[in-house]
N, C-alpha and C positions, 0 to 999 in steps of 0.2 A: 817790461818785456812784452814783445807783441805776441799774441796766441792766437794761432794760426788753424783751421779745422780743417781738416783730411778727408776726403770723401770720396774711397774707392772700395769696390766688390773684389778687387786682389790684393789680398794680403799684404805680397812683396811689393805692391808697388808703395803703398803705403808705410811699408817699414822701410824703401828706399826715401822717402819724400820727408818722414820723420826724422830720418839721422841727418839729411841733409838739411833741415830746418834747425832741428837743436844744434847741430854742428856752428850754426852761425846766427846762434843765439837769440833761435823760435821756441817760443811753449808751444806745444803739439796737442791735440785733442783729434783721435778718429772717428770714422765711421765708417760702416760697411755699405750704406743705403741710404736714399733720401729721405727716408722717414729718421733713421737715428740723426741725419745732420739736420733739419728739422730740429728736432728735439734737444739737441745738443744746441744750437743756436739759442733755443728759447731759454735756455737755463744757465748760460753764464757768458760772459765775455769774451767774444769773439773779434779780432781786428780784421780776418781774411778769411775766405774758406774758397777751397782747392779742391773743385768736383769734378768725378766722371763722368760723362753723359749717359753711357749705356750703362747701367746698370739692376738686377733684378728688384723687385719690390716697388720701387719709386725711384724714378730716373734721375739723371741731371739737369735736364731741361724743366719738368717738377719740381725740383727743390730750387732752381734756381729762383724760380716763380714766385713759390711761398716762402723763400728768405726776403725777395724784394718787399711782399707784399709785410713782412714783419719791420723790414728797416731796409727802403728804398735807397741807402746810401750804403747798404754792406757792399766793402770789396770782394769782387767774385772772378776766379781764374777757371777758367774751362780747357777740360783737356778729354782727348778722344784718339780712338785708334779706330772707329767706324763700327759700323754691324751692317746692316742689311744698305745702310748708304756710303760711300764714300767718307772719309772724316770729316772734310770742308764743310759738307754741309749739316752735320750739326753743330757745328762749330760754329756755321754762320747763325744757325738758331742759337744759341747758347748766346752770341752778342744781342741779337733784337732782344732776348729777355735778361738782359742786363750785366751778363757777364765783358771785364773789362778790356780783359786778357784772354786768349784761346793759344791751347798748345795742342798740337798732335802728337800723340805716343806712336813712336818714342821719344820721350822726354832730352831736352837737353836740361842739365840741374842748372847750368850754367845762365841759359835764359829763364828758368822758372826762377831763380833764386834772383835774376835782375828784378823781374818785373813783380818779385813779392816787396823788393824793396823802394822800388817806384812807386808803389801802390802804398805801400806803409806811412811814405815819409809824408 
C-alpha cells in the first residue's frame, strides 16, 4: 500500500484529501507545516507528499526544497489557491523546485487522485 504525506495548514482540506486517499486505498500520514512534513519524511516511508505552498512556519516552496535535498526522486504534487501572488505563479515555483504536479485550489479529487496514480505506478 502506498503512503501518501498530506501537507496542509487547513484542517478540512486535509481531512478531504485523506478520505479521498484511504477511500482508494492510500495510507495517509499529515502535516500541518513544512517543518512536520520535513520531519515526518525523515522518519518513515513515504511514496508521495501533497503540499500547500502558502503556509505559516515553513512553506511549500521550503519543504519542497529540503525533501529534494533528502531524496532527489520523492514524488511531489503542489497545490495553491495564491496569497499575496496569483496561484500560477507559485505554482510555477513549486515545479522549478521539483514538484511534478501542481493543482490550484480548488481541488478537483478527480485529477488529484489521477495523477497520484500516475505518479505511483
Amino acid at each position: 500500500m502506498s503512503r501518501i504525506l498530506v501537507v496542509d495548514d487547513e484542517a478540512p482540506i486535509r481531512l478531504l484529501l485523506r478520505e479521498a486517499f484511504e477511500t482508494n486505498g492510500y495510507d495517509v500520514v499529515e502535516a500541518s507545516n513544512g517543518f512536520e512534513a520535513v520531519r515526518i519524511f525523515r522518519e518513515g516511508e513515504i511514496d508521495l507528499v501533497i503540499t500547500e505552498i502558502i503556509m505559516p512556519e515553513k512553506e511549500g516552496i521550503e519543504a519542497i526544497r529540503d525533501l529534494k535535498k533528502i531524496d532527489q526522486d520523492v514524488k511531489i504534487i503542489a497545490m495553491s489557491a495564491g496569497g499575496r501572488l496569483e496561484p500560477h505563479f507559485y505554482l510555477q515555483m513549486a515545479s522549478k523546485f521539483g514538484a511534478q504536479r501542481v493543482f490550484q485550489k480548488p481541488l478537483s479529487i478527480t485529477f488529484v487522485l489521477a495523477a497520484v496514480k500516475e505518479l505511483l505506478q
